[in-house]
N, C-alpha and C positions, 0 to 999 in steps of 0.2 A: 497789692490786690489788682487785679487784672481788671478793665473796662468791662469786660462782656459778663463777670460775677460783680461787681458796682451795679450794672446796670438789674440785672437778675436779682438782688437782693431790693433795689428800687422797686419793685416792679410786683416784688412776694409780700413787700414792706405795705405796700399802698393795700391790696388785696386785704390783709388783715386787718389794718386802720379800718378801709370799709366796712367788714364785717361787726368791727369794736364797738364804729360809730353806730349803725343799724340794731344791733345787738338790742343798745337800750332800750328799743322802740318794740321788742318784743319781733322786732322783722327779719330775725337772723336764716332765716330756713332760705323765705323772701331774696335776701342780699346774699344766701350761699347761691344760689340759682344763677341769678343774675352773674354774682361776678365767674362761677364756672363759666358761663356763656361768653363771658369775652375774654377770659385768661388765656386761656391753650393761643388762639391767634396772636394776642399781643403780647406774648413772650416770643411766639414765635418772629415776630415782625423785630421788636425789640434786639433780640439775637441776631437776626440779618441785619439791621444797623449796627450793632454794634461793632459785628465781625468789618462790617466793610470801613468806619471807625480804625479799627485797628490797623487794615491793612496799609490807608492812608496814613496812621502813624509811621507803622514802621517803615513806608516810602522813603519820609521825611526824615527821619531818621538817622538813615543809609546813610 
């Protein structure tokens, strides 16, 4: 499995846990909101780590 889908599954993993743990509370509409508001950036952000991760791998690699 490749870094940059590791990290993308981390990251979709957390999102749902949130939702799971909120759920209980009756707050789920509440924590879908929320975590929409910061998903799209920190996957984005996540991906740009990741990739430059990778390319530093495969430097060392070489």
């Amino acid at each position: 499995m490749k870094f940059k889908t590791l990290v993308g599954a981390v990251v979709v993993g957390a999102i749902f846990f949130s939702l799971g743990v909120r759920s209980e509370r009756g707050e789920f509409d509440d924590a879908k909101k929320r975590v929409k508001a910061w998903s799209t950036p920190a996957l984005k952000e996540a991906r740009k780590r990741a990739k430059k991760i990778d390319k530093q791998l495969a430097k060392k690699l070489k």
